[in-house]
N, C-alpha and C positions, 0 to 999 in steps of 0.2 A: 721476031728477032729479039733475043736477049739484049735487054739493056744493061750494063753495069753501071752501078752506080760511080762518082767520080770520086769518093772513100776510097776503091780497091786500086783505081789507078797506084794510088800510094804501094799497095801490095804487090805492084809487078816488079817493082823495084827492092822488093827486100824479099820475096821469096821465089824460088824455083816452080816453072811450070806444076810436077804435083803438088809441092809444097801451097801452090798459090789454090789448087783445087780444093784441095782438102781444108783449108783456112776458109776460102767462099761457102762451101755447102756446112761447115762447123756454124759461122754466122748467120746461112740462111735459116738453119733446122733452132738455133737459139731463138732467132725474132720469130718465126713460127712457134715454137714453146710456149714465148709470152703470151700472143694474138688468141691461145687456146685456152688460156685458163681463166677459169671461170671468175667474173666479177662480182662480190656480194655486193646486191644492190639494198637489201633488207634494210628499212630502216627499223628497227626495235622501238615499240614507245617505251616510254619511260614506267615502270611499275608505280602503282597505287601505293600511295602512303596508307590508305584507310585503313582507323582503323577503331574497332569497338570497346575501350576501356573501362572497367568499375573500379571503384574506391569505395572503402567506406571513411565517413569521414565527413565535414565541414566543403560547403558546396565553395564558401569563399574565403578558404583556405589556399583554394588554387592558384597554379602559377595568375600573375600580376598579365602577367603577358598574354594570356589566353580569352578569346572570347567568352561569353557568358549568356546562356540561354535560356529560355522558360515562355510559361505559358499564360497570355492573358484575353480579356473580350474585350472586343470594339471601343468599348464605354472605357477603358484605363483602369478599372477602379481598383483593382489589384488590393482586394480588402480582406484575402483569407489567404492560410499557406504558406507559402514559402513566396509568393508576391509581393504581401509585404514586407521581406525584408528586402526582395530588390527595391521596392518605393522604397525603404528607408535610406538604405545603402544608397540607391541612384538618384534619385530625385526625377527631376526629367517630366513629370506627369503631363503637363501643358506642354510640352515639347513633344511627345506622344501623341496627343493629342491633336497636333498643328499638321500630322504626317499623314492624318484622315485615314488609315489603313483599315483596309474591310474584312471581313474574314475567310481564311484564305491565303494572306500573306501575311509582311512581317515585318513589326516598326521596328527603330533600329537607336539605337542611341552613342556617343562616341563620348568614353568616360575614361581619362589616363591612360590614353593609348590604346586601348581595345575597345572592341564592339561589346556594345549589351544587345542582345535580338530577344524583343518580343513576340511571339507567335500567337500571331491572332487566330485564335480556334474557335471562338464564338461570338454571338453577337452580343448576349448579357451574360455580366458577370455571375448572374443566377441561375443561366443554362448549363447543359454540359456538352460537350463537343464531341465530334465524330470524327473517325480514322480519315474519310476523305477532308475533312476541312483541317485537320494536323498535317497529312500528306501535304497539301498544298501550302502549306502555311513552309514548313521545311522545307517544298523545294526554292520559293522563292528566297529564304535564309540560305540555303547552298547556291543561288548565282549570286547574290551579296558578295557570300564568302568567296567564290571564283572571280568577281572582279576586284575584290579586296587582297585577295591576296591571302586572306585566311586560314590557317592551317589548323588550331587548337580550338578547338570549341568546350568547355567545360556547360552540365547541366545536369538538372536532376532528372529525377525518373518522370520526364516530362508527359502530362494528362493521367500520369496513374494515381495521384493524389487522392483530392478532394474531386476531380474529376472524374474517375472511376476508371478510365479504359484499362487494356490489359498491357503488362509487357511486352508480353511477346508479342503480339503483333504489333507493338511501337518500335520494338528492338530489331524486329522483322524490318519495319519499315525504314528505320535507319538506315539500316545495311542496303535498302534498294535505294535508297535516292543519293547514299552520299560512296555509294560502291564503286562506282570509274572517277572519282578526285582523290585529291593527296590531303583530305581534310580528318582528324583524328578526332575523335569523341570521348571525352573521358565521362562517365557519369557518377553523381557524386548519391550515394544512400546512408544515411544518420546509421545508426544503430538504432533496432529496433526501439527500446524503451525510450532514447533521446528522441523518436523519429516522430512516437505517441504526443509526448510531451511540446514538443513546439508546431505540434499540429493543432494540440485544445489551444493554446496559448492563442493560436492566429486564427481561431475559428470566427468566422461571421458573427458577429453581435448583432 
């Protein structure tokens, strides 16, 4: 048995027998139209920010606002390179030190508003470090930065110094560990002659 709904009642009163027909199956084939079309359920994630940037130029020069990152061992000593001027610039040394970080991960210091991240890559200052102990060292600086909140990370051509490794597979490695977050890299390279020059300047005595 057809039921009409108690809406159409209203309908028998203002239109004529076909009138009243052709008004019901108008309304029925509309709420069927609706019931047919297809619902995007798709949620889209949101696109990666990341992203891989060079400069030439002055590492802290960078925006004020941006994280700042580099490479040291176990022991702090930060005594050649461009480490000593984060010790001079940051100070922090016994604060560093109080964070016990092994190598592997990544001490962290909070200096006018932004992060400074240490990347502990080796155990003495006199070793040199390898791709997996940078890899891991980076990734623990990338969930910092995802519980932080961290979006700009400014650094230099981190272990290709006085350390020796190569770009490209550090640049390689950048791009895998920090490729699905919205965290931007800018990396900062001297000009070649300036680059010589405050490299003897900061060499190990």
């Amino acid at each position: 048995m057809l039921i009409i709904p108690r809406c159409f009642n209203v309908c028998l009163r203002l239109y004529t027998p076909n009138q009243l027909t052709v008004q019901v199956l108008y309304s029925l084939l509309s709420m069927s139209s609706q019931l047919e079309k297809p619902v995007n359920t798709e949620v889209k994630p949101a696109e990666d920010s990341w992203r891989l940037n060079y400069v030439t130029g002055n590492l802290f020069s960078c925006p004020e606002d941006e994280a700042l990152a580099h490479c040291i061992s176990e022991d702090c000593r930060m005594g050649a390179g461009i480490a000593v001027m984060f010790k001079n610039k940051f100070k922090g040394v016994a604060e560093l030190k109080e964070q016990k970080k092994l190598t592997g991960q990544c001490a962290v210091l909070q200096r006018d508003g932004r992060f400074v991240y240490y990347l502990i890559t080796k155990k003495k200052a006199s070793q040199k470090p390898i791709y997996d102990s940078l890899r891991q060292s980076l990734e623990d600086m990338k969930s910092h930065c995802v519980l932080n909140g961290v979006k700009r990370i400014s650094m230099p051509r981190i272990g290709c110094g006085l350390d020796r490794l190569r770009w490209e597979r550090v640049s390689e490695m950048l791009d895998q560990v920090f490729r699905h977050t919205n965290v931007s890299i800018t990396v900062y390279s001297l000009p070649e002659k300036a680059e010589t020059t405050v490299m003897k300047e900061n060499m190990r005595r």
